[in-house]
Structures are given as structure tokens and as C-alpha cells.
C-alpha positions in Angstrom: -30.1 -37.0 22.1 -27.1 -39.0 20.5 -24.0 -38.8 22.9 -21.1 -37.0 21.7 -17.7 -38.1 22.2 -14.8 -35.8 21.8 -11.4 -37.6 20.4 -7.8 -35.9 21.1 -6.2 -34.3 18.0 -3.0 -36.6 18.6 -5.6 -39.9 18.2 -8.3 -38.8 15.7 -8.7 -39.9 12.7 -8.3 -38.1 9.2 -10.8 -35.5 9.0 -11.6 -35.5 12.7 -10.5 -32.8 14.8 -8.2 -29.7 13.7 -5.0 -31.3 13.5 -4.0 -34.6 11.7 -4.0 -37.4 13.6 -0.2 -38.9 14.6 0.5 -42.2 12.9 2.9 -44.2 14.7 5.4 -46.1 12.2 6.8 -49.6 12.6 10.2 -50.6 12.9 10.1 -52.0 9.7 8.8 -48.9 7.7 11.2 -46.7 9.8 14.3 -49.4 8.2 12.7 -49.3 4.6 12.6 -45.8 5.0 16.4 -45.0 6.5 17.6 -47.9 3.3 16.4 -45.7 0.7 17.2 -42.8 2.4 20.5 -44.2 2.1 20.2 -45.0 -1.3 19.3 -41.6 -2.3 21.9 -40.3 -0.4 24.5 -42.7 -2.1 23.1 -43.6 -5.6 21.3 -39.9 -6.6 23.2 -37.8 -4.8 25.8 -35.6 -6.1 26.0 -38.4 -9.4 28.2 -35.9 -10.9 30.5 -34.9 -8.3 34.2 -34.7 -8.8 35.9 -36.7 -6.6 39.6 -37.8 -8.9 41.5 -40.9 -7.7 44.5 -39.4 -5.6 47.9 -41.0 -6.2 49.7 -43.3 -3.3 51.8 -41.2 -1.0 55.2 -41.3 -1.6 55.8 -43.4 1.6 53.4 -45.8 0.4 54.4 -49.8 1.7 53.8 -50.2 -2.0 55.9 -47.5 -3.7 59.1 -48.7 -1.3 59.6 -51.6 -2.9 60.7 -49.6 -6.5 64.2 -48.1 -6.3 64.5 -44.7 -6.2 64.3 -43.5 -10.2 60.8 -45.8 -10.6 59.1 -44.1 -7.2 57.6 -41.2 -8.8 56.3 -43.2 -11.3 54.6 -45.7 -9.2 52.4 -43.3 -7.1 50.3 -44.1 -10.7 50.0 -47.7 -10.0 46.1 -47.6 -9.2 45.2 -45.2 -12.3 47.3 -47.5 -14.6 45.4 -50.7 -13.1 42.6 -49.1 -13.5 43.5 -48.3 -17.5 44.8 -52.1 -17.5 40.9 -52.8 -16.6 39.4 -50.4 -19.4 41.7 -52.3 -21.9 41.0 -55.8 -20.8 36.9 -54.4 -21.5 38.3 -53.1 -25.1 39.4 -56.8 -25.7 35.8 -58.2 -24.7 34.3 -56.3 -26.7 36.8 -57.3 -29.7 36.2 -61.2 -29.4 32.3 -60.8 -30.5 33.5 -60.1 -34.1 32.5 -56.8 -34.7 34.2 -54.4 -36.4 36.3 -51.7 -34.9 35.0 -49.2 -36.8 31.5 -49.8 -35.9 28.9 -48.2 -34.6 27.6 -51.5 -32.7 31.4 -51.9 -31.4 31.4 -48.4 -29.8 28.0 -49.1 -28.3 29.5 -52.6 -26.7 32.6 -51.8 -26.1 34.1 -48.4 -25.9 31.1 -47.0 -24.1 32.2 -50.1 -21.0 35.3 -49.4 -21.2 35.2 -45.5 -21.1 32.6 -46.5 -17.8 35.4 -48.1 -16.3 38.1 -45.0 -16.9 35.6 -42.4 -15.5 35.7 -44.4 -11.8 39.1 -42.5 -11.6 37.2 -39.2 -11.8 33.4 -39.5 -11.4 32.9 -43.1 -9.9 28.9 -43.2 -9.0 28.6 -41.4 -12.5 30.6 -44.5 -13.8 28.2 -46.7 -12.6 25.2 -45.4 -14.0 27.4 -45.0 -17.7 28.0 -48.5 -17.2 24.7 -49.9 -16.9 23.2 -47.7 -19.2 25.0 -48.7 -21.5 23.1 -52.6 -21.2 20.2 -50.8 -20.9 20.8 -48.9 -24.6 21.4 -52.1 -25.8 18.5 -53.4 -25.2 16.6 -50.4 -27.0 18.9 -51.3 -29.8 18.5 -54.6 -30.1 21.7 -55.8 -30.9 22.1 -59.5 -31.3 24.7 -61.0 -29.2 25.0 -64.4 -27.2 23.7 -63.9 -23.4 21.6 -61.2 -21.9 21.5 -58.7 -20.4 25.6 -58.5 -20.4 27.3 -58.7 -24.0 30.9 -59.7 -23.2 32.4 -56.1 -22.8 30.1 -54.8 -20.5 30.1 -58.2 -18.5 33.3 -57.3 -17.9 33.4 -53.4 -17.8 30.2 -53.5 -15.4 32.1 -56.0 -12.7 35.1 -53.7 -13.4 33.6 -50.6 -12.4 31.3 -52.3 -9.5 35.1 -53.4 -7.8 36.9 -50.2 -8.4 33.7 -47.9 -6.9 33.5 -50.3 -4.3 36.9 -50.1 -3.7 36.7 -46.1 -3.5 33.5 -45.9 -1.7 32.2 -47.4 1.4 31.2 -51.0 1.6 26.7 -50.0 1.7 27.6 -48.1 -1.7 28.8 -51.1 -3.5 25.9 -53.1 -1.7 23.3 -50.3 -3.3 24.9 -50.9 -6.5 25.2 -54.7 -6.4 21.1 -54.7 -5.6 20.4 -51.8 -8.9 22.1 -54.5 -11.1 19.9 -57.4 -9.6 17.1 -55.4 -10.0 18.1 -54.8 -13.7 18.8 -58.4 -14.3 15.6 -59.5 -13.1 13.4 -57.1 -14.6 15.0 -58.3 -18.4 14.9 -62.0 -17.2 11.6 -62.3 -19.7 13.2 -60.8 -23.0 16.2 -63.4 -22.4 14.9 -66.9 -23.9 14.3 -65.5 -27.1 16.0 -64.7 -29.3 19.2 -64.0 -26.8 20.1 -68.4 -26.1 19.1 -67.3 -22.0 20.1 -64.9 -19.6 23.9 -64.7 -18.0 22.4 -62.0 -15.2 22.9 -65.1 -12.2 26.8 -65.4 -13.4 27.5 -62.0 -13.4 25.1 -61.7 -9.5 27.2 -64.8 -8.2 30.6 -63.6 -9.6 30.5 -60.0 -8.6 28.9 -60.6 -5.3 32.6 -62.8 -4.4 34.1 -59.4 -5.4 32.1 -57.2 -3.5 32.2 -59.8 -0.2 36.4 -59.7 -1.0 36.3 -55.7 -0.9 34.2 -55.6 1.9 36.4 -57.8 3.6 38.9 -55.6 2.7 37.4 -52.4 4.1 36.6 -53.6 7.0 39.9 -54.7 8.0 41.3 -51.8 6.7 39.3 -49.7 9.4 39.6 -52.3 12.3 43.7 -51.7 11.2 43.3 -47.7 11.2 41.5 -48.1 14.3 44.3 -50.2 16.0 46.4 -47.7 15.0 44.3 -45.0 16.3 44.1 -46.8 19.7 48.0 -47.8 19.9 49.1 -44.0 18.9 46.6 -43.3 21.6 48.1 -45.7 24.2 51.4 -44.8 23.2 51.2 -41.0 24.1 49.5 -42.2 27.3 52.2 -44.4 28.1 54.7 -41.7 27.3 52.8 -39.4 29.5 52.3 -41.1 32.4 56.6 -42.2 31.8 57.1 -38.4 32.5 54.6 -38.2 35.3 56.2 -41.1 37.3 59.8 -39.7 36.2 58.6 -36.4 37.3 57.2 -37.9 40.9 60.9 -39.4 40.8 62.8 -36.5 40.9 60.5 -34.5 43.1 61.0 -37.0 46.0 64.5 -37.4 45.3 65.0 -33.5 45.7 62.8 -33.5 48.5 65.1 -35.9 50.3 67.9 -33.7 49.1 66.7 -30.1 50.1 65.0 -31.7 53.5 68.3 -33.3 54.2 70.6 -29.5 53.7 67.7 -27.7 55.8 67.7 -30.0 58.7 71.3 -29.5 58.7 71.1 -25.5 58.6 68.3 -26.0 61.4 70.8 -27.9 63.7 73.5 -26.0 63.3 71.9 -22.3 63.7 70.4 -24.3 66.9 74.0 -24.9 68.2 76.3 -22.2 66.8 75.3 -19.7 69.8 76.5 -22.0 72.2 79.7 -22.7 70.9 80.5 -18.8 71.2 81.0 -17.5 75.1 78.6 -15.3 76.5 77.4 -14.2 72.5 76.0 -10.8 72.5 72.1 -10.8 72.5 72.0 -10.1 68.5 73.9 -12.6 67.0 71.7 -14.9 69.4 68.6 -14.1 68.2 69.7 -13.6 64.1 70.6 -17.8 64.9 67.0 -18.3 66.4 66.0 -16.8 63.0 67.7 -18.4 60.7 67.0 -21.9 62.5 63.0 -21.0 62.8 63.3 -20.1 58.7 65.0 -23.3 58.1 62.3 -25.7 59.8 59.5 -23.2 58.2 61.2 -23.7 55.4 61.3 -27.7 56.2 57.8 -27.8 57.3 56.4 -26.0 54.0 58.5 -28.5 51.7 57.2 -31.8 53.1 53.8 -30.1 52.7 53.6 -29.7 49.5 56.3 -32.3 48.1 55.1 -35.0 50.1 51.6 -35.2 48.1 54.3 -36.9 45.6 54.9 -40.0 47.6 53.3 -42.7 47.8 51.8 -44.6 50.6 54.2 -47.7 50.5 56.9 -45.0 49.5 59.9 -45.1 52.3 62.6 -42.5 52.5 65.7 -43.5 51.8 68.4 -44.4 55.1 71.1 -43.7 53.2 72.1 -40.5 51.5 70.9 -40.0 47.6 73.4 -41.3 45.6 76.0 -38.8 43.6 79.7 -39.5 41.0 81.6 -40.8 43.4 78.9 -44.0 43.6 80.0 -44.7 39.9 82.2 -47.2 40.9 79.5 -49.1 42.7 77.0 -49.0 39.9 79.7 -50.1 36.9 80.7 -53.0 39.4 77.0 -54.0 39.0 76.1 -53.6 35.2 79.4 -55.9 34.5 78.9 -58.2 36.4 75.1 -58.3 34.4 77.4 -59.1 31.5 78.2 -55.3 30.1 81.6 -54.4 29.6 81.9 -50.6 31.0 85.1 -48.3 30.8 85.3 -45.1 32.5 87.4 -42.0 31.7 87.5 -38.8 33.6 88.9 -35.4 32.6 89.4 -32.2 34.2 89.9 -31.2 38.1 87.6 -33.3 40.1 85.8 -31.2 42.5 82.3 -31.2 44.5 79.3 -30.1 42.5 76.1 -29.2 44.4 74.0 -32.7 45.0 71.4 -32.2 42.9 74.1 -32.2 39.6 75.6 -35.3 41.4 72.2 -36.8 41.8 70.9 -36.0 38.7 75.0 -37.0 36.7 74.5 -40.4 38.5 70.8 -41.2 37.1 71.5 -40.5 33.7 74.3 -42.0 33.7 72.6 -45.1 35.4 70.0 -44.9 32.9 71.9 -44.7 29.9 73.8 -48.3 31.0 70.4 -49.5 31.5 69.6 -48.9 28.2 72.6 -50.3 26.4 72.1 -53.4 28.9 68.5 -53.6 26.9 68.6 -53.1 23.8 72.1 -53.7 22.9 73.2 -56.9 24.8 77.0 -58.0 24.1 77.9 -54.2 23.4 80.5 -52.3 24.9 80.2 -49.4 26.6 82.2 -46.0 27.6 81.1 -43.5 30.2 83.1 -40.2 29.8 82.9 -37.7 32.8 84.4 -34.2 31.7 84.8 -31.4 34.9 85.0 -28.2 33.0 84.4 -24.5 34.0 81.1 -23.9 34.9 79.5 -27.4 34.5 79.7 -31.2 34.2 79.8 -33.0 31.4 79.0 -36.5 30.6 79.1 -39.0 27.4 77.6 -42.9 27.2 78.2 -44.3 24.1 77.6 -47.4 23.4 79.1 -49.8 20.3 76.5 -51.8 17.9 75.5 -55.4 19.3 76.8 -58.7 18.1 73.4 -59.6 16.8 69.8 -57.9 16.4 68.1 -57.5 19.8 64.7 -59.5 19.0 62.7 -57.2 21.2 65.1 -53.9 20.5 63.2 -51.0 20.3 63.3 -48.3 17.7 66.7 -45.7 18.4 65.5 -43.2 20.3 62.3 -44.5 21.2 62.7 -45.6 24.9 60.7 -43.6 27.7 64.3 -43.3 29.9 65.5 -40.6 27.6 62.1 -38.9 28.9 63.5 -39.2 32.6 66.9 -38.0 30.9 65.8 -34.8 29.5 63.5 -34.0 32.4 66.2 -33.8 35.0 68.8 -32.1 31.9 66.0 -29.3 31.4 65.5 -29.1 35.5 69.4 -28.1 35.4 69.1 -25.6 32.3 71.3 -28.0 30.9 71.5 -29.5 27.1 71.6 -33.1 25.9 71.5 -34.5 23.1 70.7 -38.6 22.0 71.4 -40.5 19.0 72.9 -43.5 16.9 76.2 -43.3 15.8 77.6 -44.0 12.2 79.1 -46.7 13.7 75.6 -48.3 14.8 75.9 -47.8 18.1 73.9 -45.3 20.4 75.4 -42.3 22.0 73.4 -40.0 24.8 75.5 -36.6 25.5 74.9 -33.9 28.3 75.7 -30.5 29.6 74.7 -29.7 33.4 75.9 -26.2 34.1 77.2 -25.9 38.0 78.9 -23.3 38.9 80.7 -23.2 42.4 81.9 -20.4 44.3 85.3 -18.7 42.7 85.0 -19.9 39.5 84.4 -16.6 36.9 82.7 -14.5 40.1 79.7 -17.0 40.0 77.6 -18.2 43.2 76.6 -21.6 44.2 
């Protein structure tokens, strides 16, 4: 008896088993068959579709450099290039001799040309006008020097391979490029007679140094878009983590400040009951409560501020600093070359620390600034004490000469420190140039202290 051998359905061949047997493909089939997938999908597809040349935005690099009255009309300056190109094809067509009136001059010449004015509307459409146009023709047999190109649609075909290549990606124009080789090729035979030889490898060579240009072109216009991408990117990282670190800032700064005020309260609840004789048993203990609140109180802020320092982060000896360490401070930007005037109005009083504190940094800050990105201005710090609040003004006068690394007005990341402590006050500030050309930062902190219109510290 003949041994029988069973084969899986995944390895049998045709006809053997009940399923079809799995044919593995090659790498190269699998590429063959993703390029003219690709073809398909950018040659077949959607010929027809719609898709009109949109005009430059208004901001365009490009449509700056007309004055004002000629802007809105160059936003049109790609569709009139384009109708530049579709007349330049008109003028081919006119130097074979031809009459305008003729049928053969419509075939060669206002068919290109009308190929190379539907790119702004319908550009793979355009293409296919364009080289059917060679293609007709051919049928026709019109005599002209050079095949498979007459002069107009040598120079309507290239036109409209550029300006779809231009609006499409780079492996459309490639498609396209190949189509017309193809073309060129397959017509080499009908091109020694009667047509004096075939101009297909000028018009391959020429157009393929177009198409490498605009490929050139696309691809650094994406490597640009993605730089920009990237920096917008890095840029709102940056300016987050400013207000992180800024943020960190003022949270151990007010921890130092709040610690400092409740170790105070602490020490003296501690001691106020003996510097009373024989106190009564009441007000005793309501001091042994209000100290045990205070280092509660203490104990639960360095718990959950001091996740904010960090491990090389020392507390400060000396006591945070507040308005009347201005003097220090201007002392130290003039002698780093910045000429500083101060001007105070209104009755000077004590404002709680953290105004001080906070008065001080901005203030610190905003001389910073000026010392950066306006060096050899003059500056003016203007301290106003009025009912219910401080106010404060740095303004700053233009600089001799350009900065060479000045940044943009406004666009530092200490106005982000600025506003954080401003809106941690309820306060308002405003920043800005001046008409002058200088830079001006202006703020509000409301601080109320006992007696002034009922109000509580």
C-alpha cells in the first residue's frame, strides 16, 4: 500500500488541502508592490480633485517687502507667476510658425498652456492634460522639429511638472518625472523618421535639475518647520520650567519668612507667663496653647514647604531682604555701570514682609533687566506709599546702541518671576516699551495695615 502523507493547509500546495496554501512574498515584491500602491494613490487617485492654489498670508516674508497700498495685491504673486508661465508656453508655441487661428496652434499651444493654468486649480489633472496633449499629437501627426515635445509643450510639460511638484510632495513629482520617461521611451522608435530625432533625454535631464531643486526645496522647508516645531517646543519648556524654579523661589523665600514670624510667636507665648507674677492658671495655659499651635504650625510648614529645597539649598543667616535694602542693591547695579535714580512718595511706613520681600525682587529684577538688555541706559525706580498698597515703577530710557544679544520687549522669563509674586499679592502689573524706546515695568501690591479704612493686617 502507497504511504500517505498529509501536508498542513498553511504549506500545501494549490489544489492540496482545503485552504490555499500561504505564499510568503520577498522584500522586493512587498517594495514593488507599496511603489505602485503609491502611484495609484498619487497619480489615479482623486485626478479630479479640487484642491485651488491658496494666496500668501498677509504676513507673508514676501508680501512685507511691498508698501502698504501693493500688499493686497501681492498675496497673487504665485497665481500671477504661474499665468507668467502659461504665457511664456503661448510664446513657444508662436515661434513654430503656425497660425494663431489654427487648429494645429490650439493643439500645440493653447492646450500646454491651458495645462499649465489648471495646476492652480486641479494640479494632478494638469499633468495628465499636459502629456496628453504630446500624446494627441502623435495620433495627429503633426510635423514639427523634435519628438515627442513640440516647443510649447516642452515648455508647458516642464512648467507644470515644477509647479505640481512644488504643490505636492516631493514622491509625486518623482511618479510624474518616471510617467514622462516612460512616455519618452516608449516613442523613442517613431523619432528618427520623419521627426530629425527625439528631444525626450533634454527635456529627462533638464527637468530632473528642476525636480532635484524642488526637492531640495521641500525638504528644507520641513527640516525648517520642524526646527520651528522643536524651538516653539523648547521654548514653552523653558518658560515652564522659568516659572517652576521662580515658583520654588518664592516658596522657600516665604517659608523662611512665615518660619521665621512663628518661631517668634512660639518664644514669646513660651515666656510671656513668666514675665506676669503669680498669672492665674488660665491665662497660663491659653500661652501653652498658642505656643503648642505655633510650633504645630512650624512643624507642618517645613513639612510640606521643605520638599521645595534642594539638597545643596542653605537657609539664609540673615533676614530676607525688604525696601529699606534698596539702597544696598542700587549701590551695586551702579557700580556694574547703570546709572539708577530713586524717588519716593507718600508716608513711609512698614508693610508686612512678604510685600517688602516681594517690592525688593521685582524691583531687583527689573534693574537686572535693563542691566541686560539695555546697557548704557538710564534708569528710575519710583516707590509710591499710598492707602492700601505699594506702588512701584522701573522705567528704563532706550540704549546708546542696539544690544547684539537683546532680546525681544517683553520676552524675558524675569517678568514670569514678576507676575508670579504680583498675582501671589492679588496685585496688578503691567510691562511694556515706552514711546520713547525704552522699557517700563509698573506694579500694584495691595497691603493694607491696621487703621487704615478699618482693614486688618
Amino acid at each position: 500500500m502507497a504511504e500517505t502523507t498529509k501536508t498542513h493547509p498553511t504549506t500545501s500546495g494549490p489544489g492540496e488541502g482545503d485552504h490555499p496554501a500561504y505564499v510568503p512574498r520577498s522584500p522586493e515584491f512587498r517594495a514593488a508592490a507599496q511603489a505602485l500602491h503609491g502611484m495609484r494613490q498619487d497619480l489615479l487617485h482623486d485626478v479630479f480633485a479640487y484642491r485651488p492654489l491658496p494666496r500668501l498670508a498677509a504676513d507673508a516674508p514676501f508680501v512685507r517687502r511691498f508698501p502698504a497700498p501693493l500688499r493686497r495685491h501681492a498675496v497673487w504673486a504665485r497665481h500671477a507667476l504661474v499665468l507668467l508661465l502659461a504665457w511664456a508656453t503661448l510664446a513657444a508655441g508662436a515661434s513654430t510658425g503656425y497660425d494663431l487661428a489654427s487648429p494645429v496652434y490650439v493643439v500645440t499651444s493653447v492646450i500646454p498652456a491651458a495645462a499649465v493654468v489648471l495646476t492652480l486649480l486641479r494640479p494632478v489633472a494638469a499633468f495628465w492634460l499636459s502629456l496628453g496633449s504630446a500624446a494627441l499629437l502623435a495620433v495627429l501627426g503633426v510635423d514639427w522639429d523634435g519628438w515627442p515635445f513640440q516647443p510649447a509643450g516642452f515648455a508647458g510639460h516642464l512648467s507644470v511638472l515644477t509647479v505640481v511638484a512644488l504643490r505636492t510632495r516631493p514622491r509625486t513629482a518623482a511618479w510624474m518625472w518616471l510617467v514622462t520617461a516612460a512616455y519618452g521611451v516608449l516613442t523613442g522608435p517613431f523619432a528618427a523618421y520623419p521627426y530629425g530625432g527625439s528631444d525626450s533625454v533634454e527635456f529627462l535631464f533638464l527637468s530632473a535639475l528642476v525636480l532635484l531643486a524642488v526637492t531640495v526645496w521641500h525638504i528644507r522647508r520641513d527640516a525648517e518647520e520642524e526646527v520651528t516645531a522643536q524651538q516653539t517646543v523648547t521654548e514653552h519648556e523653558r518658560s515652564r520650567r522659568t516659572l517652576l524654579e521662580e515658583r520654588t523661589t518664592i516658596a522657600r523665600e516665604l517659608h523662611d519668612v512665615v518660619a521665621h514670624h512663628m518661631s517668634v510667636v512660639a518664644i514669646q507665648a513660651e515666656a510671656a507667663p513668666y514675665r506676669v507674677e503669680n498669672p492665674p492658671p488660665e491665662l497660663a495655659k491659653a500661652f501653652a496653647t498658642i505656643r503648642e499651635n505655633a510650633v504645630a504650625a512650624l512643624t507642618e510648614l517645613r513639612r510640606v514647604l521643605g520638599v521645595v529645597r534642594a539638597e545643596d539649598y542653605e537657609a539664609p543667616d540673615a533676614p530676607q531682604p525688604t525696601l529699606a535694602d534698596l539702597d544696598a542693591l542700587l549701590a551695586n547695579v551702579r557700580e556694574a555701570g547703570l546709572t539708577v535714580d530713586r524717588t519716593v512718595t507718600g508716608a513711609v511706613r512698614e508693610l508686612p514682609q512678604g510685600v517688602e520681600l516681594s517690592a525688593y525682587r521685582i524691583v531687583q529684577e527689573a534693574l537686572s533687566n535693563t542691566l541686560r538688555h539695555a546697557p548704557g541706559a538710564t534708569a528710575r525706580v519710583e516707590i509710591g506709599y499710598v492707602i492700601g498698597g505699594l506702588g512701584l515703577r522701573v522705567v528704563n530710557t532706550p540704549p546708546p546702541a542696539p544690544a547684539p544679544s537683546a532680546a525681544s520687549p517683553g520676552a524675558g522669563h524675569g517678568l514670569t518671576g514678576m507676575r508670579e509674586r504680583v498675582t501671589m499679592l492679588n496685585g496688578e502689573m503691567t510691562a511694556g516699551p515706552t514711546p520713547e524706546g525704552g522699557y517700563e515695568v509698573t506694579v500694584y501690591l495691595p497691603a493694607r495695615t491696621p487703621g487704615e479704612d478699618g482693614g486688618t493686617a
